[in-house]
C-alpha positions as CSV (number, residue, x, y, z in Angstrom):
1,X,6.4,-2.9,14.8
2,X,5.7,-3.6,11.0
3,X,2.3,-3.1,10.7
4,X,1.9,-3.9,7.2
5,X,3.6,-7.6,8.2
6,X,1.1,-8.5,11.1
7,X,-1.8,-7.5,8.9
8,X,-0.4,-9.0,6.0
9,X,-0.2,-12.6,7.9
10,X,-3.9,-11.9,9.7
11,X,-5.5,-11.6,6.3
12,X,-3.7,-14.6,4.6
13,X,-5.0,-17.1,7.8
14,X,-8.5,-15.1,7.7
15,X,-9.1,-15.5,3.7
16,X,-8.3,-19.3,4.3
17,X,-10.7,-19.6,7.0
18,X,-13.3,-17.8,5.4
19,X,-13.0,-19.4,1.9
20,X,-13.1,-22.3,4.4
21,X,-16.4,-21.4,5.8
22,X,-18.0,-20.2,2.9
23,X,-17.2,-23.6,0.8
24,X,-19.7,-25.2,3.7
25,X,-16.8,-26.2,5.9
26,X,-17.3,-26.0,9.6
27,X,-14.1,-24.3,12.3
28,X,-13.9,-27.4,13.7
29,X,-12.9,-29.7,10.8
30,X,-9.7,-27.4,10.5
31,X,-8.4,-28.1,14.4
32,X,-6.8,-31.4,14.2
33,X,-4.1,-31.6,17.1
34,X,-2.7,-34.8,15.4
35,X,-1.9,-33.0,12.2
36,X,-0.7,-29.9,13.9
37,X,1.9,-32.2,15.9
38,X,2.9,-34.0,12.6
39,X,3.3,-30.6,10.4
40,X,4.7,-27.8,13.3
41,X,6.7,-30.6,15.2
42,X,8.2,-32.1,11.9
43,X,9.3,-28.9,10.5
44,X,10.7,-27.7,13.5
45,X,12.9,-31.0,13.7
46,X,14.0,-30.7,10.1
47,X,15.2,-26.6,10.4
48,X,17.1,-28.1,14.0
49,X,18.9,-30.7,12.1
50,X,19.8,-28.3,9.2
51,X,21.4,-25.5,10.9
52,X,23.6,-25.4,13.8
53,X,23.3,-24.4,17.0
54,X,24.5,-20.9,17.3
55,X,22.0,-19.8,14.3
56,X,19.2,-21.5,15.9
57,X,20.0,-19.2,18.7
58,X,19.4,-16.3,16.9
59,X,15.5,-17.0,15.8
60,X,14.3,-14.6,18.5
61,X,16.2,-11.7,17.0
62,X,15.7,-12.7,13.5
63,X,11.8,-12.9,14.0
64,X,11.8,-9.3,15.4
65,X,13.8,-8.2,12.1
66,X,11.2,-9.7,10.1
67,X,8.4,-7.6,12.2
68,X,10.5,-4.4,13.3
69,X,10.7,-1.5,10.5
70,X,14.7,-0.6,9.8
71,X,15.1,2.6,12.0
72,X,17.1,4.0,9.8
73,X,15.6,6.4,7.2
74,X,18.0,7.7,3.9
75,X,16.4,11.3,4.2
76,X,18.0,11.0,8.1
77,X,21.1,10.0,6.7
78,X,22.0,12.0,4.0
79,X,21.0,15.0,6.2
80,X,24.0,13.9,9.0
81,X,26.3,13.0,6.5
82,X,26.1,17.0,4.8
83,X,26.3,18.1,8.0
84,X,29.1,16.6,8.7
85,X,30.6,17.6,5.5
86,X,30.3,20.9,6.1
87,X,31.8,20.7,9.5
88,X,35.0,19.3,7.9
89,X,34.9,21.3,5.5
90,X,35.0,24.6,7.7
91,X,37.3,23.1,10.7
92,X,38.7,20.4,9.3
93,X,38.5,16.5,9.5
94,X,39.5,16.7,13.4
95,X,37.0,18.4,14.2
96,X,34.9,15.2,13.4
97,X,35.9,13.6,16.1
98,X,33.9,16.1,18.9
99,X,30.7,14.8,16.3
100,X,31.4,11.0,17.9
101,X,28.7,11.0,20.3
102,X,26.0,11.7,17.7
103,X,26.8,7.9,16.3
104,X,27.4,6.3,19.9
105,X,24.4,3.5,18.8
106,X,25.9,3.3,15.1
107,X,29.0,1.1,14.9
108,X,29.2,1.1,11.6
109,X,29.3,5.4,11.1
110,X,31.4,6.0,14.2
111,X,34.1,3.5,12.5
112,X,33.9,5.2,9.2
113,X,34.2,8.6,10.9
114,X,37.1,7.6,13.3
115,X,39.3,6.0,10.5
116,X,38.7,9.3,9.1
117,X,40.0,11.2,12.4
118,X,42.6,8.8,12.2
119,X,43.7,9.6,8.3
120,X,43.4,6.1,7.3
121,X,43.9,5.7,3.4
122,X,40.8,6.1,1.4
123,X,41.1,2.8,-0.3
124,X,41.4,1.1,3.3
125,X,38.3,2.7,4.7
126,X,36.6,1.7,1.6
127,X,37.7,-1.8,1.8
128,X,36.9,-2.5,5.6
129,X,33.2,-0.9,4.9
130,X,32.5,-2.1,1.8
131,X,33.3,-5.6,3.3
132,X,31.1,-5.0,6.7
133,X,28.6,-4.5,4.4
134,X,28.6,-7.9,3.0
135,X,29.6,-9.5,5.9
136,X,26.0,-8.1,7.8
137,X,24.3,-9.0,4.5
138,X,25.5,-12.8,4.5
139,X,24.5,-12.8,8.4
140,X,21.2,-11.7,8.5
141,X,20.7,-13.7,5.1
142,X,22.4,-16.7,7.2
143,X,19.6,-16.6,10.2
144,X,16.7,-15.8,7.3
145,X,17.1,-18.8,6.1
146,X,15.7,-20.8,8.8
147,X,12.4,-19.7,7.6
148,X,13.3,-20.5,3.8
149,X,13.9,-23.8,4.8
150,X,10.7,-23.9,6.8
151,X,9.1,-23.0,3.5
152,X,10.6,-26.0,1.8
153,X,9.9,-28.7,4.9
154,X,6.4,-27.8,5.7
155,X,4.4,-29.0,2.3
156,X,6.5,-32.2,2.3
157,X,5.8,-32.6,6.3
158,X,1.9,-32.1,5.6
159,X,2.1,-34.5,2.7
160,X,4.0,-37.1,4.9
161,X,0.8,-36.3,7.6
162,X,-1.8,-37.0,4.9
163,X,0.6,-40.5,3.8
164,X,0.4,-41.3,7.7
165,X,-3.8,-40.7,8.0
166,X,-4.3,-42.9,4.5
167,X,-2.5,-45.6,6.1
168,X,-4.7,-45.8,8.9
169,X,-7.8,-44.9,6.8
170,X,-7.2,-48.3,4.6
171,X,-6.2,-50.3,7.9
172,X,-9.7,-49.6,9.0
173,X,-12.2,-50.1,6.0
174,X,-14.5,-52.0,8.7
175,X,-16.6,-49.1,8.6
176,X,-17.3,-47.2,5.0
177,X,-19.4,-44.8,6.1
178,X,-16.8,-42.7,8.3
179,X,-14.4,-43.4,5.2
180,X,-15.1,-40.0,4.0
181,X,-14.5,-38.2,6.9
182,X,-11.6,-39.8,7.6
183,X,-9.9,-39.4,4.3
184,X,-11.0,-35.6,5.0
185,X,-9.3,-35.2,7.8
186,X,-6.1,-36.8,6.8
187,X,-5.7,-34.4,4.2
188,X,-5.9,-31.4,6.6
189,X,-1.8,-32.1,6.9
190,X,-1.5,-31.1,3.4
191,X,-3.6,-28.1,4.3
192,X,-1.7,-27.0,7.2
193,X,2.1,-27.6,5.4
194,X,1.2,-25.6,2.1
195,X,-0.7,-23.1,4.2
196,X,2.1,-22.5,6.6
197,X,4.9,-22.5,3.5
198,X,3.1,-19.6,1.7
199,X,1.5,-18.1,4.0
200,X,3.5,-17.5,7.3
201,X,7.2,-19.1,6.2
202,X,8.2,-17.7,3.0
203,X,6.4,-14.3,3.0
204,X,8.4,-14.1,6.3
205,X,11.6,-14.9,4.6
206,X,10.9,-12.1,1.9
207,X,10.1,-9.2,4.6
208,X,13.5,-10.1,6.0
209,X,14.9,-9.7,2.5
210,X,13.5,-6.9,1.8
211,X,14.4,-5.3,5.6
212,X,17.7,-6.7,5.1
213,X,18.2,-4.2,1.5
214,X,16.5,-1.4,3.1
215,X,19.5,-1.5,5.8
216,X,22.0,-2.2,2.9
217,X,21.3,0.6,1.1
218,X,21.4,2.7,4.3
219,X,25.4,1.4,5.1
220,X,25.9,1.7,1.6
221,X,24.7,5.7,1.6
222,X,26.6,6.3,4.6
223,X,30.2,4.5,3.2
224,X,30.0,6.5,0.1
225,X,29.3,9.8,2.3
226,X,31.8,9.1,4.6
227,X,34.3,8.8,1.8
228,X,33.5,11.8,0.3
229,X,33.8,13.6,3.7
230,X,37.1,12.4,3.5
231,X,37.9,14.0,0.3
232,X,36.6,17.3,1.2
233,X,33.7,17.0,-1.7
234,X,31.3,20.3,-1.4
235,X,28.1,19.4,-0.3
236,X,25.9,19.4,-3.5
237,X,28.1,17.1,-4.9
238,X,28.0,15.1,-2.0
239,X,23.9,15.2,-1.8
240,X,23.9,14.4,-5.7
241,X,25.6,11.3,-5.1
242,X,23.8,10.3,-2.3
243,X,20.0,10.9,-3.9
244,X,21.4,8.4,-6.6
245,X,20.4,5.9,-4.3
246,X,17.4,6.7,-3.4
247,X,14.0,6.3,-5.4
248,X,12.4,8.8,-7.0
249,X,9.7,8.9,-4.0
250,X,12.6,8.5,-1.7
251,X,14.6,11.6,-3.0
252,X,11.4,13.8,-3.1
253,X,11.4,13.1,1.3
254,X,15.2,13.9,1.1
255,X,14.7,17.2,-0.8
256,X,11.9,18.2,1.2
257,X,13.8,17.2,4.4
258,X,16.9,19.2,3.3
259,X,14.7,22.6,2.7
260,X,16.4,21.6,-0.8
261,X,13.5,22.6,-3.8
262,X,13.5,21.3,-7.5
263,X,15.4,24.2,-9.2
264,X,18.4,24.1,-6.3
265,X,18.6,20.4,-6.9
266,X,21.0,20.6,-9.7
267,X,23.2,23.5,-8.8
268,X,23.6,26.0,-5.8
269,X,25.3,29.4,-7.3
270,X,25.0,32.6,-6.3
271,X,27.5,35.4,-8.3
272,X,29.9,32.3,-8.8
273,X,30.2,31.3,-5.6
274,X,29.4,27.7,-4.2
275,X,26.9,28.1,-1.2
276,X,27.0,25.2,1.3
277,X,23.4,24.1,2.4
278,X,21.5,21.3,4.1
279,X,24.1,21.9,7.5
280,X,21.5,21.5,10.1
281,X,23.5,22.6,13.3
């Protein structure tokens, strides 16, 4: 679980309530059932009609992306890749294949590395991963959406609620003195659709984004180390090219992962020999 996203949605709803409270507002001017139908119920109809069925099917799963942490950490991933580099590079690409087992819960690495065993070209494996990557980008991006559109249907919802109280605030001008009150209410609609576009909605949408590049840039780590597996690259070129992705925060935990320190970072020599590190066997 994200922690950062639960807490981040808590505060949001508990500063509105409070700023609530504070202005002289009372808990119980904020529950109105009839504006919670018109706003939630509204919304929901709109994202139905907008995507089809066998997206809608996937809000479950696309709800636990936004709140679940990627697994998948770039430290962890450069350190499998170099090791299996320097398996190849000592027994040879077959031996890659007795490695399968590791990467039994990771299509996407035990394809790379058995197109590999196999000795497809270079230029194929690069194609069919390159192209799984933006295929599982436009998919998760695809089910996201729902909540983008959320974003967009909830202010126009609450406005549509407030329209719908007016109207019956002017039918009724019998009575002025619960004209205030009433108008008050009717704009808690507004309230509730802006509230739930930028507050729940969207910021939803933009954890998924950023989840969603997190796990790109892990596939994209692991395609350009399984490539250069394939080419027989020693491993400190290989790690070189993999920290390029990586932040400079992110490469620190990958160098301190690796046993790798500052000095070693840019060259391993010793008398003029190359010396293979970061195998973790």
């Amino acid at each position: 679980m994200d922690v950062a996203t639960v807490i981040g949605l808590f505060l949001g709803v508990l500063s509105l309530i409070i700023g609530f409270t504070l202005e002289g507002g009372t808990l119980g001017a904020l529950l109105q059932v009839t504006a919670l139908l018109i706003v939630l119920g509204g919304t929901a109809g709109a994202v139905v009609v907008s995507f089809p069925g066998k997206t809608l099917k996937k809000i479950p799963f696309i709800i636990k992306y936004a709140f679940v942490k990627p697994k998948a950490d770039p430290g962890e991933t450069i350190e499998k890749l170099i090791g299996l580099a320097n398996v190849s590079r000592r027994e040879g690409l077959l031996a890659l294949e007795g490695r399968q087992d590791e990467f039994s819960e990771d299509k996407f690495m035990s394809t790379g590395i058995q197109m590999v065993v196999d000795g497809v070209d270079s230029d194929v494996i690069d194609d069919i991963l390159n192209r799984d990557i933006e295929l599982y980008e436009q998919k998760i991006l695809s089910i996201g959406r729902m909540f983008e559109a959320a974003g967009g249907f909830s202010p126009t919802m609450g406005i549509i609620g407030t329209v719908m109280g007016l109207v019956h605030v002017l039918g009724n001008l019998s009575s002025p003195s619960s004209l205030g009150p009433s108008i008050a209410v009717a704009f808690i609609a507004t309230l509730y659709g802006v509230a739930g576009a930028n507050v729940i909605y969207l910021p939803i949408f933009n954890k998924i984004k950023a989840n969603l590049q997190q796990d790109v840039l892990i596939r994209q780590i692991k395609a350009e180390g399984i490539l250069s597996v394939q080419y027989g690259e020693n491993t400190m070129i290989l790690r070189q090219k993999l920290f390029a992705f990586l932040s400079p925060e992110e490469r620190l935990k990958a160098e301190e992962r690796l046993g790798v320190s500052n000095d070693q970072s840019g060259s391993e020599f010793a008398g003029g020999q190359y010396q293979e590190v970061g195998s973790h066997e």
